[in-house]
N, C-alpha and C positions, 0 to 999 in steps of 0.2 A: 504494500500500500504506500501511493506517495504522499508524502508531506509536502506540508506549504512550503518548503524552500527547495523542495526538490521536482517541481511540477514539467512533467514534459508531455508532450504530445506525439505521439496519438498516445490517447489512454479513455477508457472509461468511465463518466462520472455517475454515480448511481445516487441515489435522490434520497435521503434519511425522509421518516414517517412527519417529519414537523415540517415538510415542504408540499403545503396546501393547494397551491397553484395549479390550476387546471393541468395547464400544459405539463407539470412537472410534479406531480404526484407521480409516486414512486416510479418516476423515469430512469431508463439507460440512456445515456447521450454517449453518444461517441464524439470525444472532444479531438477536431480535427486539427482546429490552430490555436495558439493561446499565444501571445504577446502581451506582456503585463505592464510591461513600458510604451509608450510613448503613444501611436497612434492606433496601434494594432486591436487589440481586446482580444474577444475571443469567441471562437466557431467552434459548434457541433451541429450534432441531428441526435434527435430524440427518436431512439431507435423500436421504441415498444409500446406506439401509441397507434392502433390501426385509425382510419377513418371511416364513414359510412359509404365513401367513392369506390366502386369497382375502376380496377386501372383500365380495362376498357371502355370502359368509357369515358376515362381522361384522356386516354390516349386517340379517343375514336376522334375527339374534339381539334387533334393534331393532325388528323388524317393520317395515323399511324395504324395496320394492326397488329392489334396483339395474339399471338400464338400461345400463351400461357391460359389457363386455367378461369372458366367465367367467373369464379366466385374470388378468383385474389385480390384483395381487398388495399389502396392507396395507405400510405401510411401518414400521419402529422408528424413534420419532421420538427419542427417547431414555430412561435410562433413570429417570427419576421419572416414577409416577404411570402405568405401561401401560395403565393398565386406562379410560383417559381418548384419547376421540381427536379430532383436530383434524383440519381439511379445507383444504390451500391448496390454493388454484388460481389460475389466469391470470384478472386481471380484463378482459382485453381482449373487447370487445364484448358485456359484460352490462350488460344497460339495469339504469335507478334502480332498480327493483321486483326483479329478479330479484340487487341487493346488498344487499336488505334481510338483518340479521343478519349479514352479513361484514366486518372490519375490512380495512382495506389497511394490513399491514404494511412493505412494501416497495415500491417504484414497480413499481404494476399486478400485484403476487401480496397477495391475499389471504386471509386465515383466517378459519375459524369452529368454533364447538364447538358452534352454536344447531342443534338438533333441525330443525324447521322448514325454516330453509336447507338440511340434511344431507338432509333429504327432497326439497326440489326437484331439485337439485343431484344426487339419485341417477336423480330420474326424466330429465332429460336430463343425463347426466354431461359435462362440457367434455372438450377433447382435452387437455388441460393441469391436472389433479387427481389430487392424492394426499393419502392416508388416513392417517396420521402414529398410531401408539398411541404414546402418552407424550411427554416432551418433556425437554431435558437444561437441569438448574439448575446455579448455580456460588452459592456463600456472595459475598456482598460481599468484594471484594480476592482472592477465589480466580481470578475467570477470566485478573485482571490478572496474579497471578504466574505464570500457564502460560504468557500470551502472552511478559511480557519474558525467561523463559525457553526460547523459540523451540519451544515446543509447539505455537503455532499462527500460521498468517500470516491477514491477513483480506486481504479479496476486494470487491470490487464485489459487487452481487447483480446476476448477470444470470438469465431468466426460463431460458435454453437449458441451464444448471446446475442451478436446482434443480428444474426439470421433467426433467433427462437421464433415458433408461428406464434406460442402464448406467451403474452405482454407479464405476468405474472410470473412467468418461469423466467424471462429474461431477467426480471427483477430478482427474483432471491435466487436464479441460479450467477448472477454478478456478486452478491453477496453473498454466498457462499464460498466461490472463487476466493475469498480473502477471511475463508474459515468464520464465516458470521451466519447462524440459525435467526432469519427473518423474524420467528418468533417469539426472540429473544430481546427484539428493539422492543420500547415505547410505543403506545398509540398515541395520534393525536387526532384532536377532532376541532373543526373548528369555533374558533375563540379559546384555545387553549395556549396559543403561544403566536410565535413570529410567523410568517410564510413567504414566501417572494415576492 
């Protein structure tokens, strides 16, 4: 687990029970960039929050289709900026050509927002892809004061968390990953404490 003076990215931030916050009740974000200095801040996606959108029909809206599964479900990546969506997925076993357009954020999950890619990518969809709308920012010095006030703990990234299909497994199977039984935190409820 990292500490406040040892923060890097990519890493997982997983969400303590006293963060009431729609978007961020008991979330996994995958924290993509973090700059604590100067103008930077910091980027993730809130990786375990489906939405009510089927991705076909986001993507029908693109004039893209999609070859995946009618029922796979858009995810809330967080909340700047919905109306923008990113695509991670597992990079394991795509050859050079078919990562053309997609960055590796994290060892073997990577993103893209490129048209192009989101088109291949829908024509054979991986078993391991989700459709992210939006993405959660923090001001410079904002995500550091949630963390040293035990808002969030971070996490490894592993690929089995933030591909999990249930948002609930992602959540204590993150906190597990760092030897913690969910039902060993606090509850809170609201008007009990602080929240984002």
């Amino acid at each position: 687990m990292s500490g406040v003076d040892d923060f890097e990215t990519p890493t997982l931030l997983v969400a303590m029970p006293q963060v009431l916050d729609p978007f961020f009740f008991r979330a996994v974000v995958l924290l993509a960039a973090h700059e604590d200095g100067g103008e930077g801040g910091s980027l993730g996606f809130v990786v375990n929050r489906p939405s009510q959108l089927k991705v076909d029909e986001v993507l029908r809206e693109l004039d893209i289709e999609w070859s995946g599964g009618s029922e796979v479900v858009a995810f809330v990546g967080g909340p700047v900026q919905p109306e923008v969506g990113t695509v991670l997925l597992s990079l394991d076993g795509l050859t050079g050509l078919e990562r053309d357009g997609i960055t590796e954020i994290a060892p073997g999950v990577g993103a893209t927002q490129n048209i192009l890619a989101l088109r291949t990518l829908a024509r054979s969809a991986p078993d391991r892809m989700r459709l992210l709308l939006g993405h959660a920012g923090w001001a410079p010095g904002q995500l550091m004061q949630e963390v040293s006030r035990s808002d969030w703990l971070t996490a490894p990234v592993e690929e089995s968390i933030v591909f999990s299909t249930d948002p609930v497994d992602a959540w204590s199977g993150a906190l597990a990953s760092l030897g913690i039984d969910p039902a060993t935190l606090p509850s809170w409820t609201a008007g009990d404490g602080d929240s984002n």
